[in-house]
N, C-alpha and C positions, 0 to 999 in steps of 0.2 A: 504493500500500500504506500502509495505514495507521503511524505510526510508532511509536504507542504501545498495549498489547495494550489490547482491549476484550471483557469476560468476562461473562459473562451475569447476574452480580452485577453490574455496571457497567449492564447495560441495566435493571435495578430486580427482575432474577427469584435468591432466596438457595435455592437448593436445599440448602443445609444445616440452615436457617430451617426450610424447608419440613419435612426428615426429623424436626429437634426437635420440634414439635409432634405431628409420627404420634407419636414415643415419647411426649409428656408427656399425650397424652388415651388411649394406649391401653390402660391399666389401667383407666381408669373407664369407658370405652365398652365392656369387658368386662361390665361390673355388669350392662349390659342383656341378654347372653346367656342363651339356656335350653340343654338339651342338646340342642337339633337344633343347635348353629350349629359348623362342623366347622371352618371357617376363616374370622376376620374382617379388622381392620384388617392393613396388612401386605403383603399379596397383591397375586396377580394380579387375581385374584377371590374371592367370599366362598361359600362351600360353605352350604350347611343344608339336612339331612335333611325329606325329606318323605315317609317310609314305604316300607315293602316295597324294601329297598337303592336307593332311589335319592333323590339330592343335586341340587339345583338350586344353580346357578354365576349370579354376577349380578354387574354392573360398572357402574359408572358413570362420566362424563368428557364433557370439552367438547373443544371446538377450538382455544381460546387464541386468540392476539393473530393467527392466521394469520386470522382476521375481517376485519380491516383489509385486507387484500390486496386479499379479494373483496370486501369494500366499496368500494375505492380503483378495483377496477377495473372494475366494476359488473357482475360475475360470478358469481353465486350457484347454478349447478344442479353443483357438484362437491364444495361444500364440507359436503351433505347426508351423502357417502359418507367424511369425514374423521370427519363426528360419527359414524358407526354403526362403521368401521373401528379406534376407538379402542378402544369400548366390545367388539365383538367379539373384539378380537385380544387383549384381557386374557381374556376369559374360556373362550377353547378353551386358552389356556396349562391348566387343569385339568382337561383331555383332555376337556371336554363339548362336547355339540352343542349348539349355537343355537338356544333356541325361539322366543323374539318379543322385538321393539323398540318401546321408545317414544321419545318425541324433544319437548323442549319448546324455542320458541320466544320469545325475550323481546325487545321493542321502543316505541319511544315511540311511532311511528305505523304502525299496520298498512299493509304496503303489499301486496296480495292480489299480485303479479306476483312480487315478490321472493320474497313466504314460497312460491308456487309451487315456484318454482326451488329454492329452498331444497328443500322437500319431497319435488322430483321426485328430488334428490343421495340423500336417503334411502331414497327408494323402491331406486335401482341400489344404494345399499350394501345392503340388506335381502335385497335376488337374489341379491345376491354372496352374502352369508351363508346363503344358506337359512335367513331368521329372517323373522315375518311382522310385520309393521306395525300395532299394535294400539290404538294408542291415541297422544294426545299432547295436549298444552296450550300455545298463544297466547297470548302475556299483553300486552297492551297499556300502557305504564305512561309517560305523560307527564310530560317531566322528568326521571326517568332515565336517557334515554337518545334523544343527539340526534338531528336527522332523518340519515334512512338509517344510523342505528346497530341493529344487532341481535347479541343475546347466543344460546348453542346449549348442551343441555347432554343426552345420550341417556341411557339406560336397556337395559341387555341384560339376558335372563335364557336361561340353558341348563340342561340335565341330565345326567347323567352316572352310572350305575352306581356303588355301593361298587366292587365289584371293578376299576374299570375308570377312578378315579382315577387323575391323574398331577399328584403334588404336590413330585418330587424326593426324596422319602424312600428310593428305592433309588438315587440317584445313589453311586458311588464314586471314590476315587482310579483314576486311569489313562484313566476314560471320554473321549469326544473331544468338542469344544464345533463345531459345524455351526451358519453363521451361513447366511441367506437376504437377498437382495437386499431392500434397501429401494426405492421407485420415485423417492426422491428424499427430501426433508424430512421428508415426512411432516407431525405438527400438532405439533411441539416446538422449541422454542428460537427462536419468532419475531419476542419481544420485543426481542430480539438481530440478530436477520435486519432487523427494521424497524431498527434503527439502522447498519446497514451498509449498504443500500442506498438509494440516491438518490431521490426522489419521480418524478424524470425519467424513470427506467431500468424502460419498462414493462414490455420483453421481458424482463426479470428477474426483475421481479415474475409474469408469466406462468408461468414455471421456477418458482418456489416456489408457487404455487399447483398443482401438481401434486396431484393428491389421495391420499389416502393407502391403501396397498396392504391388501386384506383376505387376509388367508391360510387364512381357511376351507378354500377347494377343495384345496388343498397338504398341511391337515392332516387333514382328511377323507378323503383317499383315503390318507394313510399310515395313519391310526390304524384304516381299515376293513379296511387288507390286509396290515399287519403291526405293529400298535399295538406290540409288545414291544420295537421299535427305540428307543421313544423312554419316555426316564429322565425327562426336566426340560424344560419348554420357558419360553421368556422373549421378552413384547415389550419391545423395544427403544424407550422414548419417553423422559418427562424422566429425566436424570441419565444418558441414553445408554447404554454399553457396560456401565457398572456394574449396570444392570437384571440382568445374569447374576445376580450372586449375591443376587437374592432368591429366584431356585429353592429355593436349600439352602444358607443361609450358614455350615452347618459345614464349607466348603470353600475353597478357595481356586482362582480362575479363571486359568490363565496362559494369557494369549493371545499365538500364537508367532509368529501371521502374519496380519497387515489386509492386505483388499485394497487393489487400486490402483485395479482398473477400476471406478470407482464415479462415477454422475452427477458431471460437472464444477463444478456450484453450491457442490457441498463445498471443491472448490479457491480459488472468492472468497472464500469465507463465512471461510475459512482464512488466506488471505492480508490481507484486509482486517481480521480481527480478530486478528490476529497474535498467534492462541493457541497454546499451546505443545501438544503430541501429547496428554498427561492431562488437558487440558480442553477440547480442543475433542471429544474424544471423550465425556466427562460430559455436552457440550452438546446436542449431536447424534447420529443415528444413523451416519453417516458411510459412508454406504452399504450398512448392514443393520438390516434391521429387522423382524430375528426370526430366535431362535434355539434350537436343539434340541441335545441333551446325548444321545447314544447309548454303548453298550460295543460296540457293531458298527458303528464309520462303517462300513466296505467294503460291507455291504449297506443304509442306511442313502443314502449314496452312487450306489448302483446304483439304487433305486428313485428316485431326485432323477434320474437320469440318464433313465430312463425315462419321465419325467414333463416332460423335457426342461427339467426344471427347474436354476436357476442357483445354486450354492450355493458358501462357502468353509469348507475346513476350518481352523478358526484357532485352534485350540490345545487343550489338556486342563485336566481337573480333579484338580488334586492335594489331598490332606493339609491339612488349617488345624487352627490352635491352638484348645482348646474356646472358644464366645465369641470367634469371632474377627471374625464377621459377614462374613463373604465379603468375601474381598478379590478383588480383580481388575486385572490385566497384572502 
């Protein structure tokens, strides 16, 4: 066990850094606005109208330093379905469906077997999602980027009815917070992961190469057979559990019960960076990775039980001071 904590600040990643900048450019990346754009910086995903009530949902995001893994371990057909699961799971958080992906490729030398692999990962997250594959760009760039280095960065776009938005604008005091199993890591906080594990410890590295879970099918068939259940939904990626309160930060999150039964990686990743419960949880998903806000768990509940799906109820949403910007546990 490590003796001294090591915090994901410590590994070179300031998710504080990071928040100040969304606030210090999002007044001026407003200027670019017309009145179609319904939600921009901020989000899960960015809303704009495109006639007769309905909004297309778009996301964008990479994979982060979990790259190195698969390049370390020379495994590239999983990590296709991290880059489309990222961009996916932000963008049905706005109740829309998945229409198409793109997916860009950047590298110093083309290797045609790797970007396979690569592309074939895309292809399975694209199925998962019921999103079609439409396009993408290779970019060859010598010099930036050493042999058998390569960068990934996707593209989702969905749609969604006026009526038939979920942006947390009806969330209330009393509502219950419904977390969903994450499959493990997921693609955050790996900058931190590569500094806790050993270059030796491949079957380790294996476990954190786990790809990351798409929740399409889970929220497609809730939002098809009883959408009314769900107020707010939230993925769980960088800044971890705090992701709640970008639903609706006029609230405040009190989470009254983390699981236990959650992939064991979280147990080293914990012990070895000997972070204290409020930030390994900012770092990580820590066993969920994605979560839904209802005023009816018990049927909410029922239908996760039917779906023989895994879920914990871990806490409600109360009251916050105006400007309070969601707090959470």
């Amino acid at each position: 066990m490590q003796s001294n904590m090591i915090s994901y600040k410590d590994a070179g990643v300031d998710i504080e850094k990071a928040d100040m900048l969304v606030e210090k450019i999002k007044q001026r990346v407003k200027t670019t606005y017309g009145k179609r754009v319904r939600g921009g910086v901020g989000g899960f995903a960015c809303l704009y109208e495109v006639g007769n009530g309905k909004l297309l949902a778009a996301g964008t995001d990479g994979v982060g330093t979990k790259l190195k893994i698969a390049q370390k371990l020379g495994k590239h057909n999983t990590i296709g379905i991290d880059l489309v699961a990222m961009c996916i799971n932000d963008v049905i958080c706005t109740g829309a469906t998945p229409l198409f992906f793109m997916d860009y490729v950047a590298t110093g030398k083309l290797d045609v077997g790797v970007t396979e692999s690569i592309i074939e990962g895309v292809i399975d997250g694209c199925l998962q999602s019921d999103a079609a594959l439409i396009g993408g760009e290779t970019a060859e760039m010598p010099g930036m980027y050493a042999n058998g280095e390569y960068d990934l960065a996707g593209f989702a776009v969905g749609e969604v009815m006026e009526d038939d938005i979920i942006d947390g604008s009806k969330i209330s005091a009393g509502d219950t917070i419904i977390a969903l199993p994450s499959a493990g890591i997921h693609s955050n906080g790996y900058s931190l992961v590569n500094k806790l594990i050993d270059p030796t410890e491949n079957e380790l590295y294996e476990t954190c190469l786990t790809p990351t879970r798409i929740y399409w099918s889970i929220i497609r068939d809730l939002m098809t057979e009883n959408r009314s259940l769900i107020k707010g939904m939230a993925h769980i990626t960088g800044g971890g559990i705090t992701n709640i309160a970008r639903i609706n930060k006029d609230f405040n999150y009190n989470i009254k019960t983390l699981p236990t039964d959650i992939p064991e990686v979280f147990a080293t990743l914990q012990e070895r960076s000997n972070l204290d419960m409020k930030e390994i949880y900012r770092t990580f998903n820590m066993g969920m990775g994605f979560v839904i806000i209802t005023d009816k768990p018990a049927e909410l509940e029922a239908h996760l039980n039917a779906k023989q799906e895994k879920f914990w109820n871990i806490g409600i949403v109360e009251a916050g001071e105006t400007n309070n910007h969601g707090q959470v546990f």
